[in-house]
C-alpha positions in Angstrom: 5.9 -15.4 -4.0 4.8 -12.8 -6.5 2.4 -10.3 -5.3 -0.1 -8.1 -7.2 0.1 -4.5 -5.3 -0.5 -1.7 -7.3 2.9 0.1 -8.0 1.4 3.6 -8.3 -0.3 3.8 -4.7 1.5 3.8 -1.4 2.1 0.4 -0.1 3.0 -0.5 -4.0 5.6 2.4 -3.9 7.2 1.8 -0.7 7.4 -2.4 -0.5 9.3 -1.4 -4.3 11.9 1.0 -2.1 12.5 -1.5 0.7 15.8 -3.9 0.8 15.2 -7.3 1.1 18.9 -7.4 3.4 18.6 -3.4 4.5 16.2 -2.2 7.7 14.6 1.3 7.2 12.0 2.9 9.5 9.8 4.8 8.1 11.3 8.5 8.0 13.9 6.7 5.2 11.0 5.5 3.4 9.0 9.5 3.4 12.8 10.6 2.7 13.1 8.4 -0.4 9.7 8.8 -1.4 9.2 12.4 -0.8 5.8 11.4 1.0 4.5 12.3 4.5 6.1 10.2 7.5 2.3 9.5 8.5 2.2 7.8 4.8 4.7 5.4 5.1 4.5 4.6 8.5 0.7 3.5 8.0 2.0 2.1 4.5 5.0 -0.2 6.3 2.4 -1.3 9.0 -0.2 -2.7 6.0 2.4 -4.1 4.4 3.6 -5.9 8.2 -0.1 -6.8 8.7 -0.3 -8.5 5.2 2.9 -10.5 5.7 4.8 -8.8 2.8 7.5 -7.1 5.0 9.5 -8.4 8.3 9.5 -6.1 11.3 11.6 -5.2 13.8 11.8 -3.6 17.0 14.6 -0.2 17.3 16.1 0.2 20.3 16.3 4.1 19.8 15.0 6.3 22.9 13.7 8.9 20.5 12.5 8.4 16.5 10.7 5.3 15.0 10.0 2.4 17.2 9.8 -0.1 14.3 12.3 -1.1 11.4 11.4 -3.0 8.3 12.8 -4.8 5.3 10.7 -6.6 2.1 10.5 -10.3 2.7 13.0 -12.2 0.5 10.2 -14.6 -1.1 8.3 -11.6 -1.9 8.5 -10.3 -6.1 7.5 -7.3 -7.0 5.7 -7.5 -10.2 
């Protein structure tokens, strides 16, 4: 499915970064961005909410709890 996000704001910029076979949480995202953690963590969980992106739990004792990767059917354009 192709989706109309804006590529210029947040969730735009980080559903464009995210694999569609690759799981980052979202201190990968800030890093490749260059944006605040706080950013992409509440930008990963918009995009989880509006069904663009799967989600996963980590099973890491410290750092994010949550993994995600773009959904395969979802274009970017």
């Amino acid at each position: 499915m192709a989706i109309d996000v804006d590529p210029d704001a947040d969730r735009g910029r980080v559903l464009a970064v995210l694999s569609t076979t690759e799981w980052m949480h979202c201190h990968d995202v800030a890093g490749t961005l260059e944006i605040g953690v706080v950013v992409a963590s509440s930008a990963l969980s918009e995009l989880h909410r509006a069904g663009l992106v799967d989600r996963r739990e980590t099973d890491r004792t410290y750092g994010p709890d949550y993994e995600y990767r773009r959904r395969e059917d979802v274009q970017l354009g």
